[in-house]
C-alpha positions in Angstrom: 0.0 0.0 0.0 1.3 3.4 -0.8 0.9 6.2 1.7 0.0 10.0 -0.2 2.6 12.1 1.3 2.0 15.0 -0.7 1.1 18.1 1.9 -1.6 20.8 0.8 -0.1 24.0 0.7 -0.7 26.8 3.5 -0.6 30.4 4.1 -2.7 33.2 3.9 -2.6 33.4 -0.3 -3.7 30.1 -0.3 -7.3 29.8 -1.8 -9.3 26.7 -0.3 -9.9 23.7 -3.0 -13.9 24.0 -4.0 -15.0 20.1 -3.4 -16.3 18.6 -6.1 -20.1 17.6 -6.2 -21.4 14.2 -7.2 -23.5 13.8 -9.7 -28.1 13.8 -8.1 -28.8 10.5 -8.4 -32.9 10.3 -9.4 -35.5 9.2 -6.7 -37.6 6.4 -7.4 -41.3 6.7 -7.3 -43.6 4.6 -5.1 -45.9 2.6 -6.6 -49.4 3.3 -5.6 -50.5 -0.6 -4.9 -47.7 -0.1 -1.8 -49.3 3.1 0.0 -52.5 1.9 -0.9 -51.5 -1.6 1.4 -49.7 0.6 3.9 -53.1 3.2 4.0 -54.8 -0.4 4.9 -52.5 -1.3 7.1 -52.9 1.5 9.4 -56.3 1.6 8.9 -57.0 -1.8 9.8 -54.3 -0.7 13.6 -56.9 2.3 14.3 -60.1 0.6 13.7 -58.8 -2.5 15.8 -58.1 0.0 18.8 -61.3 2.0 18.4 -62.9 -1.4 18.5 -60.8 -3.1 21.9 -61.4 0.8 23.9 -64.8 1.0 22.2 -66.0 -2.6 23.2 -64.1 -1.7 26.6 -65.9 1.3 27.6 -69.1 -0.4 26.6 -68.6 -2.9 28.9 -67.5 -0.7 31.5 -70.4 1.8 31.3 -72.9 -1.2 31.4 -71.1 -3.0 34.1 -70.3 -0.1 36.3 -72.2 3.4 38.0 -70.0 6.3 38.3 -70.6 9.7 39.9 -68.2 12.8 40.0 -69.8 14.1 43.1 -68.2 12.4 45.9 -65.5 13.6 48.5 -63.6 11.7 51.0 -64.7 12.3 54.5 -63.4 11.5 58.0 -64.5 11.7 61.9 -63.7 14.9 63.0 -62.9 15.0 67.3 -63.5 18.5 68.7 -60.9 19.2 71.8 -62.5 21.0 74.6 -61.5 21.2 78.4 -63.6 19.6 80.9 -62.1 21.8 83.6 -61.9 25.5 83.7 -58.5 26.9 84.1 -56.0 28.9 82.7 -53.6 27.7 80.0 -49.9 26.6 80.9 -48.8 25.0 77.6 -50.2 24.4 74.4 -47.8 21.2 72.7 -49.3 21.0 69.5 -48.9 23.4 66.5 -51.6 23.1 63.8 -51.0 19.9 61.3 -48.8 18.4 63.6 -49.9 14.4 63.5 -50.4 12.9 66.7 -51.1 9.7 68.8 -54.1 8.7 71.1 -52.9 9.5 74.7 -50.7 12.2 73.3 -50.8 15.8 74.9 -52.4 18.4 73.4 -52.6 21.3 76.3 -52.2 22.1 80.0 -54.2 23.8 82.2 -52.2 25.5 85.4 -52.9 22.7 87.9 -52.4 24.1 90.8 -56.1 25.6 91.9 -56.8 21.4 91.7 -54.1 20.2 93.6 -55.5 22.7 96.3 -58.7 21.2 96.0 -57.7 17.8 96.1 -56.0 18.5 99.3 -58.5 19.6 101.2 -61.0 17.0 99.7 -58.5 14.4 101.3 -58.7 15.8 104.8 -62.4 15.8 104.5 -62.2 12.4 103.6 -60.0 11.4 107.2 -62.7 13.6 109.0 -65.3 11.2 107.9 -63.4 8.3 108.3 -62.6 9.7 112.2 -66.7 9.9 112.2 -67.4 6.7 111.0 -65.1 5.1 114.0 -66.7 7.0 116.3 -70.1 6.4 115.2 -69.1 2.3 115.1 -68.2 2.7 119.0 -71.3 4.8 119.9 -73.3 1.8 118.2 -71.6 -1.1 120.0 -72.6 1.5 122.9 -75.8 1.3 122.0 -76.2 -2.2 121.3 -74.3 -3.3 124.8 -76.9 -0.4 126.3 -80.1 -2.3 124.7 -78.0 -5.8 125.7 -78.9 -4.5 129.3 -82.2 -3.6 128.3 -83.6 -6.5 127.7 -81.5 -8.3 130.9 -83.3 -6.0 132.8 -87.2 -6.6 131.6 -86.5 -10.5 131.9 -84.9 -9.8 135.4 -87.7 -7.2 136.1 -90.6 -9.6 134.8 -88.6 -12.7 136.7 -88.6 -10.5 140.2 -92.7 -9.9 139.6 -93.0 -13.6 139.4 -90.7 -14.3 142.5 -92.7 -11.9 144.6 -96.1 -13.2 143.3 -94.7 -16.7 144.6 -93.8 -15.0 147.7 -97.1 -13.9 148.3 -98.3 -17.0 147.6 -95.5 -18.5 150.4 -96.3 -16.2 152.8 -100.3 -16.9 152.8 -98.8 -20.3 153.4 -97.2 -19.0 156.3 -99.7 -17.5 157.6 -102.3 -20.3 157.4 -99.8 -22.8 159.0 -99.5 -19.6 161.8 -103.1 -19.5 162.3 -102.8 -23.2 162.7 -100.4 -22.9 165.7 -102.5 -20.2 167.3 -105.4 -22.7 167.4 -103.5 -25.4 169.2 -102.2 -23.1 171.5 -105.8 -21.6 172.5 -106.5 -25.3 173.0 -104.1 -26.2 175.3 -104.2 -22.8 176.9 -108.2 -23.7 177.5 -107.1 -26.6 178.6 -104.3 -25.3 181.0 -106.7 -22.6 182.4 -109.6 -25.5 182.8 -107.2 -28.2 185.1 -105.9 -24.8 186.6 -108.5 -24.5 189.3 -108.1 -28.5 190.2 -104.6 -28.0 190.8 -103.9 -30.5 187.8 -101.5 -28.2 185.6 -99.1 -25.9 188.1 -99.0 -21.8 187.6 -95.7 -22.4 185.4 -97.3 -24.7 182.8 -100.2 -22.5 183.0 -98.1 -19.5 182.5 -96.1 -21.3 179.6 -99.6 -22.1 177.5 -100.6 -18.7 177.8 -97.2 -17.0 176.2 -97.4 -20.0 173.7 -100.9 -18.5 172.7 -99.5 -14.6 172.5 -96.2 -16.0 170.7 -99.0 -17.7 168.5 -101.0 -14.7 167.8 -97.9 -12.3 167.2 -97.0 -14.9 164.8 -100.5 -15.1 162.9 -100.0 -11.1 162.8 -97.1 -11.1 161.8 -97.4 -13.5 158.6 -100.4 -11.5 157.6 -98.5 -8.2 157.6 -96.1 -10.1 156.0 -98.3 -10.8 152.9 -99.7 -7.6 153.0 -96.5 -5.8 152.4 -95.7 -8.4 149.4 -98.9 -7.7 148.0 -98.1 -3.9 148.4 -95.2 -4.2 146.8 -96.5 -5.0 143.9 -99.0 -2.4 143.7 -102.0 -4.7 144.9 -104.0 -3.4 148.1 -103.0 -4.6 151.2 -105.8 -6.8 151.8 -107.8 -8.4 149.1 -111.6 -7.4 147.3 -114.1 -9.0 149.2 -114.1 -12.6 148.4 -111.0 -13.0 147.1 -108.3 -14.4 148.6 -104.8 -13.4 149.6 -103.0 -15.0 147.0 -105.1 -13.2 144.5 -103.1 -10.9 141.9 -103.7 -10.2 138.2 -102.6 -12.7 135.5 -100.7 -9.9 133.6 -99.2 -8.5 136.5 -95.9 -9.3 135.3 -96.4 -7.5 132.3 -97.9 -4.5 133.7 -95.8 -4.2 136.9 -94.1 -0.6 137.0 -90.7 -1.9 137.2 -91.1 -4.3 134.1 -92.8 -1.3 132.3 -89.7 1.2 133.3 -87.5 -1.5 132.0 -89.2 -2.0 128.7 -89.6 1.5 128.3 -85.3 1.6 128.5 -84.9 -1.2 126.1 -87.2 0.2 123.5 -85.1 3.9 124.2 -81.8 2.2 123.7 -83.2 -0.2 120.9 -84.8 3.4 119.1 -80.6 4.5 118.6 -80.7 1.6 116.9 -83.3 1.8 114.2 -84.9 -0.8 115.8 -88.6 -0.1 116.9 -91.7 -2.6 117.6 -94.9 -2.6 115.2 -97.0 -1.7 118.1 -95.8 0.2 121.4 -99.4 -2.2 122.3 -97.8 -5.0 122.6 -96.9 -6.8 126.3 -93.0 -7.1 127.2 -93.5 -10.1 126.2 -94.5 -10.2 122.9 -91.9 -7.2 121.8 -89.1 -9.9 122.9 -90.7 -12.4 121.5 -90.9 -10.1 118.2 -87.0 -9.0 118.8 -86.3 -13.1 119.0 -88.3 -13.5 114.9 -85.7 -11.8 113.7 -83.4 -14.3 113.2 -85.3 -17.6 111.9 -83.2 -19.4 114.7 -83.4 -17.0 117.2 -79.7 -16.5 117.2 -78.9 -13.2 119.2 -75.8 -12.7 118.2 -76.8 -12.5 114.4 -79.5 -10.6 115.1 -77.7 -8.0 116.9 -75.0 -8.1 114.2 -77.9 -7.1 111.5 -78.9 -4.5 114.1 -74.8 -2.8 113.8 -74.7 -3.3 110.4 -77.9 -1.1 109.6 -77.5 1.0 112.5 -78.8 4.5 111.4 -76.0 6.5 112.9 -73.5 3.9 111.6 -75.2 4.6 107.8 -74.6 8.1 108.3 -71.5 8.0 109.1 -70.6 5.5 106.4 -72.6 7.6 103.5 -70.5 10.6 105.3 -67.2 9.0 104.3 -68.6 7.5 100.8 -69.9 11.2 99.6 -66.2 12.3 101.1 -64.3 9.8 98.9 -66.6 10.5 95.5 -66.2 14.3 96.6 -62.1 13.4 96.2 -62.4 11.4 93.5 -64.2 14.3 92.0 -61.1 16.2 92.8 -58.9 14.3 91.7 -60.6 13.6 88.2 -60.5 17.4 87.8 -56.7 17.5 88.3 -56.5 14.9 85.7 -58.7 16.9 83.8 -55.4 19.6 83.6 -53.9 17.7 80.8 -55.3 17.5 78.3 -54.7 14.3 75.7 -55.7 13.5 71.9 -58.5 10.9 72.1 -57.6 9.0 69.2 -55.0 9.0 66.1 -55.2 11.9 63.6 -53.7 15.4 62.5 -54.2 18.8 64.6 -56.5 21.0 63.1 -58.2 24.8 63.9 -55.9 25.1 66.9 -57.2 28.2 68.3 -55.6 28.4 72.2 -52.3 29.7 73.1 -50.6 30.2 76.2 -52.5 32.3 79.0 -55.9 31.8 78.0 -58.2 31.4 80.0 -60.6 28.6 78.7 -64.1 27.2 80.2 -65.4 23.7 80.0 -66.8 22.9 76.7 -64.6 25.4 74.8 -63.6 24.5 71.3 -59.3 24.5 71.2 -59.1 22.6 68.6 -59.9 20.0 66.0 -58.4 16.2 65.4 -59.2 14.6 62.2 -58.8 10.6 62.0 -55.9 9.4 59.9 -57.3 6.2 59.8 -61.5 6.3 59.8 -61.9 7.3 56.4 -64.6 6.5 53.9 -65.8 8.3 50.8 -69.7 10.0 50.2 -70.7 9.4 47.2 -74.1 11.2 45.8 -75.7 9.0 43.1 -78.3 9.7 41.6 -81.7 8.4 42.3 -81.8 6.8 39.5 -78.4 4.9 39.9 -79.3 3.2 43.1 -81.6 0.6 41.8 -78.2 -1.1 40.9 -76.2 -0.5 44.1 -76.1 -2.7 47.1 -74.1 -2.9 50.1 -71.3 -5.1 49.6 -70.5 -4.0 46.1 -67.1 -3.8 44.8 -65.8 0.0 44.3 -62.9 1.7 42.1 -62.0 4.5 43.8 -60.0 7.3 41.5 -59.3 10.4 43.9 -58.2 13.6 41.5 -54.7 14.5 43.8 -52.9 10.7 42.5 -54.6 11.2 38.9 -55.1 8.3 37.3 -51.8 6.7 38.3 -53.0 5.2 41.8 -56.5 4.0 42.5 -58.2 2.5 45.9 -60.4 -0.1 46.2 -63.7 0.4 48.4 -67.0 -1.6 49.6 -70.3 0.0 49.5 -71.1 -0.1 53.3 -74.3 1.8 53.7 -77.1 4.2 52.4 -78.3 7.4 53.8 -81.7 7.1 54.7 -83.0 10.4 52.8 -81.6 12.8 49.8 -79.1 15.3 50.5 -81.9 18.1 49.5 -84.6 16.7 52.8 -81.0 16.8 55.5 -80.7 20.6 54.7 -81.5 23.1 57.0 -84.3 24.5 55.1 -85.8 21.5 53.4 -87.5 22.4 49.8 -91.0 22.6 50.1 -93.2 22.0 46.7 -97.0 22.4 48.3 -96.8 26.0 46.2 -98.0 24.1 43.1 -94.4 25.6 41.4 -93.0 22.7 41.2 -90.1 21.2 39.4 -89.2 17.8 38.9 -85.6 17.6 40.1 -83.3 14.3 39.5 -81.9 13.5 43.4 -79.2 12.4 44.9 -78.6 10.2 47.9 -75.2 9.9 49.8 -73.9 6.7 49.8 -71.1 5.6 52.0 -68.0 4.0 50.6 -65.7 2.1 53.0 -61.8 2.5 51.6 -60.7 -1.4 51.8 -56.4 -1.9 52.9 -56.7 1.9 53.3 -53.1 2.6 54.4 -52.4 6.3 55.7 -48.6 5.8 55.8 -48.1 5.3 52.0 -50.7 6.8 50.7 -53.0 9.2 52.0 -56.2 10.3 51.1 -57.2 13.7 52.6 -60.5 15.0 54.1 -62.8 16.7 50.9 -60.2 15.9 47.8 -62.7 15.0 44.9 -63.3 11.2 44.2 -64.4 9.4 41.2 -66.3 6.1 42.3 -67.0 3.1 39.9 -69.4 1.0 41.1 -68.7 -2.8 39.3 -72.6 -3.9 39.6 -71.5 -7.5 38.1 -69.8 -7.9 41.3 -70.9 -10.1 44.1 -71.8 -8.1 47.1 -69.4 -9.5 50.0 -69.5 -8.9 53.9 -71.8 -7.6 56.6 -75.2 -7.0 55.4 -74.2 -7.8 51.9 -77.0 -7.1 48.7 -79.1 -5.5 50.9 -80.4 -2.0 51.0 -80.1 -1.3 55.2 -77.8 -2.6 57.5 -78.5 -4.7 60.3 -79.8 -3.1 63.9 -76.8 -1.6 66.0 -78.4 -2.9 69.2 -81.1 -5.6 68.4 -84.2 -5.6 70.9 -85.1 -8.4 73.0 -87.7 -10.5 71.3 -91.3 -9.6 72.8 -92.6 -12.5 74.6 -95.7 -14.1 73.1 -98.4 -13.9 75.3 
């Protein structure tokens, strides 16, 4: 191979070589029987794809209902103090996301704490009262304890007296007895006297034997008298009666035995315990005390009587309005820091620092990340296709058409958007208009997921109901959903 070596010339006389043109070479014409094939060709591509989207949306817009008038929608939870206070701290700006339990504000707690303090020493005043008032009932009950010792022992000493009446009368019969053998034998004495038979000193003994005799007889008959006086009774008896003669119900009408009852039913009275009748006998107002116990146990019966003890239920409802009042207290303290009730973003704050805020006052708004759902207003004449359960395609306008959601039909409101206003329409003018209606429909997002994608409150959404779809979970292909809180079934009769 030889190599050109031969160098162009230079310099700035040196004109630059013109290059030398090739000769045009003719273009050859296309036939027509080729662009009339490749004319077909593409024909035959468009009217294939107008056919597969043409076909497609057919089967879409028969398969499906579709609305442009829906917006996604969330619980919205309204922050409001339930104390009144000033505020110490506000830890929240608006949008800031936060957790359920998280704090939102502070009140100055303080005033509270104040509160709860002297709530608290209420509280050990009335449990100082309630001991008191245990020991002034055990009083009590050891007080009617005595009681009713005393009206057994005070209807036990009528009795004993009664019988010593009656032991005396003996007494003084079995005296009268020896007075008449001794006025025998004193006759007798006096008689064999004048023969000399009986001497002056056995004369003289029978005749102190007779006045022994009748001091004796006197003496048992005072004797009964006083027993019969001390029990109330007259000294000596009605006109044919006898000695021995008392009432049968002395024993329960006996002063001593009423005194004594009176005390028991005193003592019994701090007890909340009172007869049905202050009628009945002593005896029938122990025999009543005794029914309160099925076996007559005393002991239970007087623990029933301490454990419903009117000044021992004072006392106690003293110390249990105490406690609540400190409970109350300290739910007001707690009631200083204020804490999101559930998950969601900070919205409307409208409390800083310094205010000073009363119960019920709006600071701010939470809106749920996570309980979101679309309303959908269909038209009237759309919803003899929908059911609850159906399928949804949910395309929301801020992702375009590049993400889409997936929903379930989950409910119906039960009456147009146009009845729910504030001032309903009303057509009994005669000018009326026949308007097509909508109804909101609630769409439940299904695998909603806030973290990658969210979806906020009032963007547009365009739902596509699949009607070919089977209707799946609660309540599914029907029109209401079930009762929240089903009624008891009515019995028959």
């Amino acid at each position: 191979m030889k190599t050109d070596t031969s160098v162009a010339p230079t310099g700035p006389n040196v004109t630059a070589a013109k290059p030398v043109e090739a000769p045009a070479q003719p273009v050859a014409a296309t036939p027509p029987a080729a662009r009339r094939q490749r004319l077909l060709i593409v024909g035959a591509i468009v009217v294939g794809l107008v056919l597969i989207f043409g076909l497609r949306w057919v089967w879409r817009a028969f398969g499906t209902v579709s609305t442009d008038d829906a917006y996604v929608n969330s619980y919205v939870t309204f922050v409001a103090p339930r104390v009144s206070g000033q505020v110490a701290r506000v830890a929240v700006e608006d949008n800031n996301r936060v957790k359920k339990g998280d704090v939102l504000v502070e009140l100055d707690p303080q005033p509270y704490r104040v509160q709860t303090a002297i709530k608290q020493a209420a509280v050990d005043s009335a449990q100082a009262n309630l001991v008191a008032a245990q020991a002034s009932v055990r009083s009590s009950v050891a007080q009617a304890r005595a009681g009713r010792f005393k009206l057994i022992r005070a209807i036990e000493d009528v009795e004993n007296q009664v019988a010593a009446i009656r032991a005396r009368a003996a007494a003084w019969e079995q005296s009268k007895a020896t007075l008449s053998l001794a006025q025998t034998e004193f006759d007798r004495a006096q008689r064999l006297l004048a023969t000399k038979v009986v001497s002056t000193e056995e004369y003289d003994q029978r005749r102190e034997a007779l006045d022994v005799a009748k001091a004796k007889v006197t003496q048992a008959l005072e004797s009964v008298s006083q027993a019969r006086v001390a029990l109330g009774l007259p000294a000596q008896p009605p006109e044919g009666k006898d000695l021995t003669d008392v009432p049968p119900d002395l024993d329960q009408n006996f002063s001593a035995v009423r005194q004594a009852l009176a005390d028991l039913l005193q003592s019994a009275a701090t007890l909340g315990v009172t007869p049905s009748s202050y009628d009945l006998t002593p005896k029938q107002v122990l025999e009543e005390f005794y029914r309160r116990d099925p076996g007559g146990d005393i002991d239970k019966i007087y623990a029933e009587i301490v454990k419903n003890a009117p000044g021992l239920k004072q006392a106690e409802a003293g110390l249990l309005q105490a406690q609540r009042n400190l409970d109350q207290a300290q739910l007001d303290l707690r009631y200083c820091t204020i804490i999101a009730e559930i998950d969601g973003v900070v919205t409307r704050r409208n409390v800083n620092p310094g205010n000073n805020v009363q119960v019920g006052q709006s600071l701010m708004a939470l809106r749920s990340l996570r309980d979101i759902w679309v309303d959908a207003n269909f038209k009237e004449t759309q919803l003899r296709s929908l059911r609850i359960g159906q399928r949804v395609d949910l395309k929301v306008d801020m992702y375009g058409g590049k993400q889409r959601f997936e929903g379930r039909i989950s409910g119906f409101t039960f009456g147009t958007g146009s009845t729910l206003a504030l001032l309903p329409p009303q057509n009994a003018t005669g000018n009326f208009v026949k308007v097509v209606q909508r109804l909101p429909v609630r769409i439940d997002v299904v695998d909603y997921d806030p973290e990658k994608l969210p979806l906020f409150v009032g963007v547009s959404v365009e739902p596509e109901v699949d009607i070919r779809s089977n209707p799946t979970g609660p309540n599914a292909g029907k029109y209401l959903q079930a009762a929240a809180n089903p009624a008891a079934p009515t019995p028959k009769p």
